[in-house]
Z-matrix of the N, CA and C atoms (Angstrom, degrees):
N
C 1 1.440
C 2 1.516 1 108.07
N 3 1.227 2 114.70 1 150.55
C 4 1.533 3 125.90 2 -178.44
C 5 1.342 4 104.29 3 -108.02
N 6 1.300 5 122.38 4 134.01
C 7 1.534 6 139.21 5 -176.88
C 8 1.689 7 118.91 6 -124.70
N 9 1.238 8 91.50 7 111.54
C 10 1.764 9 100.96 8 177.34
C 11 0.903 10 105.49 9 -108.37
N 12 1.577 11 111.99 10 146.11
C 13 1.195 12 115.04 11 -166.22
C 14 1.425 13 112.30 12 -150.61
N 15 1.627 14 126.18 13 159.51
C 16 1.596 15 100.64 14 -176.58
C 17 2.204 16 87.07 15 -118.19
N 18 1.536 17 87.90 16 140.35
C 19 1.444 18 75.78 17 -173.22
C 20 1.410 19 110.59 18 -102.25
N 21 1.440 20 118.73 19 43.86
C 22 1.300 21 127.25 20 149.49
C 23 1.611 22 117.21 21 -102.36
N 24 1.580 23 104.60 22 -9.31
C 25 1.574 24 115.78 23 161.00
C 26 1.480 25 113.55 24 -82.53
N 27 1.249 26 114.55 25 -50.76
C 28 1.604 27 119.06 26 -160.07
C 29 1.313 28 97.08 27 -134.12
N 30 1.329 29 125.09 28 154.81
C 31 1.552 30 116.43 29 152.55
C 32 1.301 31 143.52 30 -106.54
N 33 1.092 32 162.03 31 107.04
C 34 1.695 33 155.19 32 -108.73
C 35 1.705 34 86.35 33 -61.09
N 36 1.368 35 142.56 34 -52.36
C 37 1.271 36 150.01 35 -137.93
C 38 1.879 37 84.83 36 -79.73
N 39 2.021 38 125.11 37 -42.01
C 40 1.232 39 100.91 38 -159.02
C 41 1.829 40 104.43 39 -87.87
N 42 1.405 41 103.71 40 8.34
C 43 1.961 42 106.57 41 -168.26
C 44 1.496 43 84.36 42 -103.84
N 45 1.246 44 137.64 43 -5.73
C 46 1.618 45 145.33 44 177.35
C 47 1.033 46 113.55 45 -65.66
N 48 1.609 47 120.49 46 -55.81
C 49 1.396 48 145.95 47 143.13
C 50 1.358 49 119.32 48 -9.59
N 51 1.812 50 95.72 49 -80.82
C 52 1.040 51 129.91 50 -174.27
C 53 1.733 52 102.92 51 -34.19
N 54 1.389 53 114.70 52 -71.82
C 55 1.489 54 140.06 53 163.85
C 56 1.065 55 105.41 54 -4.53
N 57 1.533 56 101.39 55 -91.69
C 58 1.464 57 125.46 56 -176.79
C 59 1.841 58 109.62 57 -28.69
N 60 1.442 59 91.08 58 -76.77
C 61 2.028 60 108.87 59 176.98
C 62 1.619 61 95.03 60 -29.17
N 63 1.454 62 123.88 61 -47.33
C 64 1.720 63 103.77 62 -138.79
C 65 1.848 64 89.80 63 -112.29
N 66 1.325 65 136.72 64 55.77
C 67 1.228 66 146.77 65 -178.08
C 68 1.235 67 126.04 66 -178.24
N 69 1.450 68 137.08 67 141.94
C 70 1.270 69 134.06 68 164.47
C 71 1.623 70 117.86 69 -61.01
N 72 0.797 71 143.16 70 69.82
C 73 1.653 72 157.06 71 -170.20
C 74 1.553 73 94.34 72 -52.92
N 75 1.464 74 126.95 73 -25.28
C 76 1.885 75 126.86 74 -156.63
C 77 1.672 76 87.54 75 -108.50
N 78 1.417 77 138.27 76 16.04
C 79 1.578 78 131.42 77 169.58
C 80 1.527 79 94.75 78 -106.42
N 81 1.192 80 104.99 79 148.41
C 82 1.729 81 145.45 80 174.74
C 83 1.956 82 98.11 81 -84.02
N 84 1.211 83 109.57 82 115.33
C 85 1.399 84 90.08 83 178.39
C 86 1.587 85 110.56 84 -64.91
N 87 0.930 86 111.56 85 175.42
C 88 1.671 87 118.98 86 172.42
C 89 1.837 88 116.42 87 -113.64
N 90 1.304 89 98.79 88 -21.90
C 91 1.980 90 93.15 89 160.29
C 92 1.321 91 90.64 90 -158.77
N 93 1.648 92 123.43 91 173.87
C 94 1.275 93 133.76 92 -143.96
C 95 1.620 94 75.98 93 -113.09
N 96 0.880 95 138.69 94 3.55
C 97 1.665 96 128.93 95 169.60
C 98 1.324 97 114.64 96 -82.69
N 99 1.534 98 121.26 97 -37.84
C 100 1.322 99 121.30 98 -164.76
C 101 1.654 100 101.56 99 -99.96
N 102 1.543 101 120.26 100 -11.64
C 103 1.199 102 100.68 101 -139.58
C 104 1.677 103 101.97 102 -91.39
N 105 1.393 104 89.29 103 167.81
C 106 1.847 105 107.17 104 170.67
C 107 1.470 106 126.08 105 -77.33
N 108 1.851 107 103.81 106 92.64
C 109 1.351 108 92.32 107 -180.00
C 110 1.576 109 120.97 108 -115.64
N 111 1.036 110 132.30 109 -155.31
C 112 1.672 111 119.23 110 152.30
C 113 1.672 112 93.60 111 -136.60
N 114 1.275 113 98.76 112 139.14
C 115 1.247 114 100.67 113 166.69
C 116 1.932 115 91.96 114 -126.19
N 117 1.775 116 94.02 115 171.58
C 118 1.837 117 109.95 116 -136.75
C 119 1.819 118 84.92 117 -148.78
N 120 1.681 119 102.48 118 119.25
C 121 1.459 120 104.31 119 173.52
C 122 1.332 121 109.54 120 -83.01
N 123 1.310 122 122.13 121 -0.14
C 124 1.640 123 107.99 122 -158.35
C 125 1.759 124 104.83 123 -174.74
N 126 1.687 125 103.20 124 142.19
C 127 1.814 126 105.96 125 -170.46
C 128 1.887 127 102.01 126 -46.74
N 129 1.323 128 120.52 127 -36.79
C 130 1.451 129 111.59 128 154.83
C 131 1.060 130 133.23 129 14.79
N 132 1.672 131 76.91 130 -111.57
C 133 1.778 132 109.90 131 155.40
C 134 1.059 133 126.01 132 -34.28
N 135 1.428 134 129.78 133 -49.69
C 136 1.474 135 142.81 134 -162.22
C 137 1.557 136 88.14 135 -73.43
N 138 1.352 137 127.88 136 -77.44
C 139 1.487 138 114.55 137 -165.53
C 140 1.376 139 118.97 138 -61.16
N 141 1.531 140 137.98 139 -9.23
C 142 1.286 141 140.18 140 -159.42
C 143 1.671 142 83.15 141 -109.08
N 144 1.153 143 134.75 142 -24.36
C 145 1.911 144 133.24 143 170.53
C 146 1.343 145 98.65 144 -63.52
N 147 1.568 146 112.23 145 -60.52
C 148 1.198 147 119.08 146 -152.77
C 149 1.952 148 111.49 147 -71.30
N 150 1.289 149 99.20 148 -47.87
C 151 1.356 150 111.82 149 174.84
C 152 1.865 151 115.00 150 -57.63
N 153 1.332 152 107.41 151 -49.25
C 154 1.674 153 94.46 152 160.44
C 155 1.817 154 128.65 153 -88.14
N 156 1.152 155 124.84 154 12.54
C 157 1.511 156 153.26 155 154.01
C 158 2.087 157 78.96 156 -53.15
N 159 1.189 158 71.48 157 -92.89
C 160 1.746 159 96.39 158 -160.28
C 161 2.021 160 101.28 159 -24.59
N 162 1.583 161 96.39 160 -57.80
C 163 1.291 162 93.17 161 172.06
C 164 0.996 163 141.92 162 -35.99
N 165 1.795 164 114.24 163 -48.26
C 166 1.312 165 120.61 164 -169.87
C 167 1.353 166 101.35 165 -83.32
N 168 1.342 167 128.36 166 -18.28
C 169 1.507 168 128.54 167 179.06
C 170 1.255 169 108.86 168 -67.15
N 171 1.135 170 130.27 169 -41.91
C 172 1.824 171 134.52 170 -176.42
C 173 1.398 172 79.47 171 -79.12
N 174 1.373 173 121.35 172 -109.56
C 175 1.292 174 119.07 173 -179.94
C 176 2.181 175 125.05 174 31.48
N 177 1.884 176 83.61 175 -82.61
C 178 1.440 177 94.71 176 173.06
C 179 1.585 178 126.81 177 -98.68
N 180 1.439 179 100.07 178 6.54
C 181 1.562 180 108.96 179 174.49
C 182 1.657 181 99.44 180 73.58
N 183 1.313 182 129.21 181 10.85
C 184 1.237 183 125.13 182 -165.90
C 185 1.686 184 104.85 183 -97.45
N 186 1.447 185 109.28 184 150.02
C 187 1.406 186 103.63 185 173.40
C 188 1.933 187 104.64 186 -100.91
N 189 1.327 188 111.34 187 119.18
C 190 1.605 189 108.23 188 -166.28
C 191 1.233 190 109.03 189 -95.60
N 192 1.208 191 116.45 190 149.23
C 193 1.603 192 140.85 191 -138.49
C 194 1.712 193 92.77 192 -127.00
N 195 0.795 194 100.48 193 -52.89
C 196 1.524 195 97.00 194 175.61
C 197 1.783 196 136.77 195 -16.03
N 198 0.978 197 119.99 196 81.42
C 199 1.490 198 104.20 197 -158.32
C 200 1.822 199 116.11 198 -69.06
N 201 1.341 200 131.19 199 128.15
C 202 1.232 201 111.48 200 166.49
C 203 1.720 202 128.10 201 -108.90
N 204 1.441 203 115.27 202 113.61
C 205 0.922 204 123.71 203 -167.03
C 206 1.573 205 137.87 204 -89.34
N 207 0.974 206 145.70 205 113.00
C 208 1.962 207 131.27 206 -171.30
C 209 1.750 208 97.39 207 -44.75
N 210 1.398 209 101.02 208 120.23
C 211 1.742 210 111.97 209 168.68
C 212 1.523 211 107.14 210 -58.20
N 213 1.327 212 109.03 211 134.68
C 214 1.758 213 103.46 212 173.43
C 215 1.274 214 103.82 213 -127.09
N 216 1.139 215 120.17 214 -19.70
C 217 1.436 216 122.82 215 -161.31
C 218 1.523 217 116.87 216 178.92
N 219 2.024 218 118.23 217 93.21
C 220 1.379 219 100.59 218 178.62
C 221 1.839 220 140.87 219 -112.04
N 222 0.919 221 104.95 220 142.33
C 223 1.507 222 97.34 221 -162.23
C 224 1.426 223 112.30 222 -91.89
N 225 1.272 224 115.16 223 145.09
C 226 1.365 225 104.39 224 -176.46
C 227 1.940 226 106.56 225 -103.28
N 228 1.345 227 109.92 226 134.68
C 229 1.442 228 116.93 227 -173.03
C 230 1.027 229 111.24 228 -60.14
N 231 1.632 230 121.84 229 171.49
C 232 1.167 231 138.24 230 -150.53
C 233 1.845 232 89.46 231 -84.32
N 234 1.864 233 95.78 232 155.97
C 235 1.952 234 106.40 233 -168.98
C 236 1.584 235 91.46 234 -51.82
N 237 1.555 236 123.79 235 -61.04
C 238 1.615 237 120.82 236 -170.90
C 239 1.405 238 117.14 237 -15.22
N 240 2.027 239 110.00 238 -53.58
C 241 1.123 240 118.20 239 -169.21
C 242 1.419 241 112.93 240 -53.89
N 243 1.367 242 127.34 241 -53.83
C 244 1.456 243 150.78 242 -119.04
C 245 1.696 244 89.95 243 -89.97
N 246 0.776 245 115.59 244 121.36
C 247 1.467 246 130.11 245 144.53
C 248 1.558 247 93.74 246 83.14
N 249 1.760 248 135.44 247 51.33
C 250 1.365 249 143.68 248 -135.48
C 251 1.976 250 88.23 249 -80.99
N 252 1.187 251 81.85 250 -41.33
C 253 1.740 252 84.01 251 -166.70
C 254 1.247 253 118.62 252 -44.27
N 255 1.480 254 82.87 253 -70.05
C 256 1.692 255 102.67 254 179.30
C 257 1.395 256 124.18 255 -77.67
N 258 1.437 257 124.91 256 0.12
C 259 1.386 258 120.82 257 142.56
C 260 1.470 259 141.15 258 -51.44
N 261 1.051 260 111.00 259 -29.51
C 262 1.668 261 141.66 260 -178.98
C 263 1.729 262 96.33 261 -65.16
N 264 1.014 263 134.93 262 -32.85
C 265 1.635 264 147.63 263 -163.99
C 266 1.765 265 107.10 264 -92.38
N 267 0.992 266 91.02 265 73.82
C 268 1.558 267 90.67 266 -167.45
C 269 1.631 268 100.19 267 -67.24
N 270 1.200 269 150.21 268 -32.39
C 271 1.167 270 121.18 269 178.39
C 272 1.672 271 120.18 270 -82.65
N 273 1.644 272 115.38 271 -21.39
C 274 1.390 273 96.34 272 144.77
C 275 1.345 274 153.43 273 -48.95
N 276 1.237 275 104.87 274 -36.01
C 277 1.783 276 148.47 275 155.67
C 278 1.656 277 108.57 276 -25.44
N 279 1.173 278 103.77 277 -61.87
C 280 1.502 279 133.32 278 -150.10
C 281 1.801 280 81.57 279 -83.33
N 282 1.551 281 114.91 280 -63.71
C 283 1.600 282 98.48 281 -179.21
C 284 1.668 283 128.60 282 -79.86
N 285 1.747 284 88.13 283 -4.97
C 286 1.933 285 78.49 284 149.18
C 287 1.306 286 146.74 285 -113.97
N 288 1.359 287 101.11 286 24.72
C 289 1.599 288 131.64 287 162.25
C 290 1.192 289 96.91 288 -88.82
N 291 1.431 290 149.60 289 -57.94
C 292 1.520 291 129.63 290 175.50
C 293 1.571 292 111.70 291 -53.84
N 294 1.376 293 120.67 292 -37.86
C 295 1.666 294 126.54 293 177.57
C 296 1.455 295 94.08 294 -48.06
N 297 1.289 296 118.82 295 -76.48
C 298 1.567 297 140.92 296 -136.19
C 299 1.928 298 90.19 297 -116.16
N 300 1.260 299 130.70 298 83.61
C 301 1.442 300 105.04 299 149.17
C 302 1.105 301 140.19 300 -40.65
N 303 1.937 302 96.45 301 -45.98
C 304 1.673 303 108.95 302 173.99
C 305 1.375 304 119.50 303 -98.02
N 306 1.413 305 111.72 304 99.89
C 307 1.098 306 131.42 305 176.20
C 308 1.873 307 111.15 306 -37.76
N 309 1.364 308 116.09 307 29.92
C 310 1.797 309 123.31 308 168.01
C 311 1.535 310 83.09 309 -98.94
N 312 1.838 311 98.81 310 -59.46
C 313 1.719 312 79.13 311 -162.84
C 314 1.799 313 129.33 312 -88.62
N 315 1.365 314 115.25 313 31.60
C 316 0.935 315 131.66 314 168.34
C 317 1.463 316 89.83 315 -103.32
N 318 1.188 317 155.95 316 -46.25
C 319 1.240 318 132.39 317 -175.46
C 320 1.546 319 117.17 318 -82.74
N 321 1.514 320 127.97 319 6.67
C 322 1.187 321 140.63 320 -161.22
C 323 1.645 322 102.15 321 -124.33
N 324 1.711 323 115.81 322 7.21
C 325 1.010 324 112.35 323 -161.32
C 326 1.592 325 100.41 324 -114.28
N 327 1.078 326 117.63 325 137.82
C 328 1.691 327 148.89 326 172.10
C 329 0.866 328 116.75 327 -25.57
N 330 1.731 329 117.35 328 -50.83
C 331 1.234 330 140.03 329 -152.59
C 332 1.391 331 101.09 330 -93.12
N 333 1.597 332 109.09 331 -56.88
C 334 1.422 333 122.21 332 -166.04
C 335 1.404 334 79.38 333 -48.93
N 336 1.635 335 128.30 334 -96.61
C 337 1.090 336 137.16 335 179.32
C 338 1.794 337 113.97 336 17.31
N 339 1.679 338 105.58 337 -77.80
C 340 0.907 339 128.87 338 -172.16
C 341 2.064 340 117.46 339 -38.35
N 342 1.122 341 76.65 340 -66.30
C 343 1.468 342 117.35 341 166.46
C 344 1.764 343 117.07 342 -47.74
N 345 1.505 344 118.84 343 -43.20
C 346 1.247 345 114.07 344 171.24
C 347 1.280 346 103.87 345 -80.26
N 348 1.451 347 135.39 346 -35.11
C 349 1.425 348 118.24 347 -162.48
C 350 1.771 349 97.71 348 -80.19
N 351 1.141 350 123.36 349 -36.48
C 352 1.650 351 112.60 350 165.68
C 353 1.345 352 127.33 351 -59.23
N 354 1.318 353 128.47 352 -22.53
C 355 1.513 354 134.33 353 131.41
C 356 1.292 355 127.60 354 -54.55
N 357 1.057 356 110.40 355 -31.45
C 358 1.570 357 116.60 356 161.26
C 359 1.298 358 139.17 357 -46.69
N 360 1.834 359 94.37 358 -24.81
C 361 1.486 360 112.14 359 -160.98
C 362 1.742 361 101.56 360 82.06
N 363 1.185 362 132.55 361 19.79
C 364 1.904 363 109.11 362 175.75
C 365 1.375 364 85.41 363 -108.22
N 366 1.245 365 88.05 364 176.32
C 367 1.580 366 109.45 365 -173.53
C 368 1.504 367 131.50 366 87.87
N 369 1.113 368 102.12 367 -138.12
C 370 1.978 369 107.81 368 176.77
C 371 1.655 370 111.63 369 177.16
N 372 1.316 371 86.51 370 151.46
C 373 1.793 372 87.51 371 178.27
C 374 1.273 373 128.61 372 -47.03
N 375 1.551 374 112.94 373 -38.77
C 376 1.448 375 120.70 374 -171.69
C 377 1.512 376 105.98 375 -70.04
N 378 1.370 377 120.40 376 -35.81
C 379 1.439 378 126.75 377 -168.47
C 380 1.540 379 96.32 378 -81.71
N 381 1.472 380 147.96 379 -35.57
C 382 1.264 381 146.58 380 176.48
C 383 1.662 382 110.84 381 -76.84
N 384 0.830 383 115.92 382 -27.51
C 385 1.597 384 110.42 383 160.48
C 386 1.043 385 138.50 384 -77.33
N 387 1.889 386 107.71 385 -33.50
C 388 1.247 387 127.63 386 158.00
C 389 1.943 388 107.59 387 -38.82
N 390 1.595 389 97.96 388 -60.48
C 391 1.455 390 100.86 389 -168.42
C 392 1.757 391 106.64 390 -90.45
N 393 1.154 392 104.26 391 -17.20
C 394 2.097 393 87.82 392 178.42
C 395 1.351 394 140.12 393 -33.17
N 396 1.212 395 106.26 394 -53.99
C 397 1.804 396 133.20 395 -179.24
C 398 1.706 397 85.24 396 -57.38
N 399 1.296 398 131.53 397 -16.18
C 400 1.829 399 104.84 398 -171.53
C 401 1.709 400 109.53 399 -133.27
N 402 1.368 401 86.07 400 33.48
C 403 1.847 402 102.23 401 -177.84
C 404 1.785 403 102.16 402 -86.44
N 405 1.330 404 110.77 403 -54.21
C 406 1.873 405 105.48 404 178.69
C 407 1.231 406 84.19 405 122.63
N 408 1.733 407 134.35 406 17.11
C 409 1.472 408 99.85 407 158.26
C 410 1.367 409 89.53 408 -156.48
N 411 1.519 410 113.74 409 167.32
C 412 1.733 411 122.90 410 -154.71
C 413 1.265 412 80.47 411 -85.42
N 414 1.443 413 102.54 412 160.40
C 415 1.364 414 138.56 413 153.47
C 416 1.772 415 112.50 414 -23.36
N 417 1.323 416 98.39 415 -55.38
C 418 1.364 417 119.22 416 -172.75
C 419 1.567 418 107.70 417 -53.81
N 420 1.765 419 100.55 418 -70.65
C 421 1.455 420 93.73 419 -177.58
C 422 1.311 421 121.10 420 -48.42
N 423 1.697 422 129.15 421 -40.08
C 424 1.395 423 125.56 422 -178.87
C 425 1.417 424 116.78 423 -64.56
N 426 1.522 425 116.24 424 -12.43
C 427 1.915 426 122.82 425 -162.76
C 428 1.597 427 73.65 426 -93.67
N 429 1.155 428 134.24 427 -61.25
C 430 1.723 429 141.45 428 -171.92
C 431 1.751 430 91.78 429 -34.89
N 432 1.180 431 109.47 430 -86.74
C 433 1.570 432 132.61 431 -149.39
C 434 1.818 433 78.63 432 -41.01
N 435 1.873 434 105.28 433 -76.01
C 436 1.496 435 90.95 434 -163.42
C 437 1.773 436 135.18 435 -35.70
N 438 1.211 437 89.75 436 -28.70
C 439 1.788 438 101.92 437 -173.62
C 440 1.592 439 103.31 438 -68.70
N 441 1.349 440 120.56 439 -29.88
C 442 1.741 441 117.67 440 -128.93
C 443 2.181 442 72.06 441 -114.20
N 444 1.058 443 116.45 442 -30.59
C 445 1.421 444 108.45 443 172.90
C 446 1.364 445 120.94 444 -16.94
């Protein structure tokens, strides 16, 4: 996944974190398709990866596997991949094909986004309620969709 970011919101060092927290960093990938890497636009980047790498290794005593690489060029995966969670929900599905005909901007969308990582299991209740009321669909349909999964 590709992450933009404004770094007067966040700073590359606190989505570094972020990284680290939300992956096994101590697995060997098993093919260069699936695997967990970071790639780094700039010497920046590269030392603010490398410098919390190092961290979480003392830190967790772990030796990290993670490779970090200079970005040259990124591709975005096949539609199947995109939004895995929340694909599975076919009646959500169904109202974001009327949102989005073209399945770019259903994968370019906030919500979808939003929405898969709370299917995902990330997040928390307080933060999904915070944002529900401004997703584009009632309460209902999402209490529906979850059950009917």
């Amino acid at each position: 996944m590709q992450v933009d970011f404004d770094p007067n919101q966040i700073s590359f060092e606190e989505i570094m974190n972020m990284v680290w927290a939300s992956h096994n960093p101590t697995r060997a990938a098993w093919s260069t398709q699936y695997m967990s890497a970071i790639w780094v636009e700039n010497d920046e980047q590269l030392a603010i990866a490398n410098k919390t790498a190092a961290e979480q290794a003392e830190q967790n005593r772990w030796k990290i596997k993670t490779p970090i690489l200079p970005l040259e060029t990124f591709y975005i995966a096949e539609d199947y991949h995109q939004k895995y969670s929340l694909q599975k929900y076919y009646s959500l599905m169904k109202k974001f094909r009327a949102m989005y005909p073209d399945f770019k901007d259903f994968n370019d969308s906030t919500v979808a986004a939003r929405l898969n990582g709370f299917l995902s299991g990330h997040g928390n209740k307080a933060l999904y309620e915070a944002e529900v009321d401004g997703y584009g669909f009632t309460r209902e349909e999402l209490d529906n969709a979850a059950k009917r999964r």
